[in-house]
N, C-alpha and C positions, 0 to 999 in steps of 0.2 A: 688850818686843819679842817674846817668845818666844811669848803667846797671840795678838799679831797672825799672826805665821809658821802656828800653828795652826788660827786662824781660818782661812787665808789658805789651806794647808791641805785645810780641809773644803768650802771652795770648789769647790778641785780636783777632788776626790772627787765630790761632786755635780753636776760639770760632767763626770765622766766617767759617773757614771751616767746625765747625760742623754745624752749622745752613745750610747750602748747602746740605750736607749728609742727614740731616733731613729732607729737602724739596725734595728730590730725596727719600726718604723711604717711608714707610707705617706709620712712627712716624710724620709726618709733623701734624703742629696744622690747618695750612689753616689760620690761621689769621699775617703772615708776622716771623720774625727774634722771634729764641726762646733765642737767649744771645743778651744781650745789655751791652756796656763799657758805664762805671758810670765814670765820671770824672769831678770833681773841684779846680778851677784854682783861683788864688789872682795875677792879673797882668800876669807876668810870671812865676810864682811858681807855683808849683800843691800840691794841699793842701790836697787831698784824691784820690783815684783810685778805682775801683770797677767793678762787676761782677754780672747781676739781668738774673735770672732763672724765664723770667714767664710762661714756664709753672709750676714749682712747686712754685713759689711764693718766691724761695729765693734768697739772693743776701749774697757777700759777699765784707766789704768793709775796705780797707787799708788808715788810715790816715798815711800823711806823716811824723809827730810828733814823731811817734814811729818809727823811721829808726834813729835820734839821739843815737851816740855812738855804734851803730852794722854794722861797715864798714865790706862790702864784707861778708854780712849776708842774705839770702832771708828767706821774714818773712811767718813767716805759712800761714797768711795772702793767699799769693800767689798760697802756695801750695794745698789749701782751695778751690780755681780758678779751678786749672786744676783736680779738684775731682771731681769740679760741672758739669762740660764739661763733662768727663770721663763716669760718672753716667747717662748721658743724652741717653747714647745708651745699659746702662747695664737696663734701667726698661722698 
């Protein structure tokens, strides 16, 4: 669980440096941060993670329920993340 959380992570990081690059380009919205980290918590547990694209309106979101029995597995989920990111500077 701990290298998904880190993956999960590095995500974030690379989703904040795009929103930097965005605000340095001709792509900037003018209304603040175009990735936002989604995250839900039950005490110390994290029960879901996530990824919201508003300028296109989408998000993409990982419950933690489905990491059960896929040790040292990163779920598409994730890979789903750094598309939305990626695609941010391809349109």
């Amino acid at each position: 669980m701990r290298n998904i959380i880190e993956y999960f992570d590095n995500i974030c990081k690379n989703a904040g440096k795009a929103n930097r690059k965005l605000v340095m380009s001709d792509k900037s919205l003018g209304y603040g941060n175009r990735f936002h980290k989604m995250v839900s918590k039950k005490k110390n547990r994290f029960e879901s993670v996530g990824l919201y694209d508003s300028f296109t309106k989408k998000y993409v979101l990982f419950e933690m329920v489905n990491l059960v029995g896929q040790k040292d597995k990163i779920p598409q989920e994730f890979r789903d993340m750094e598309m939305l990111i990626k695609n941010a500077f391809n349109n």
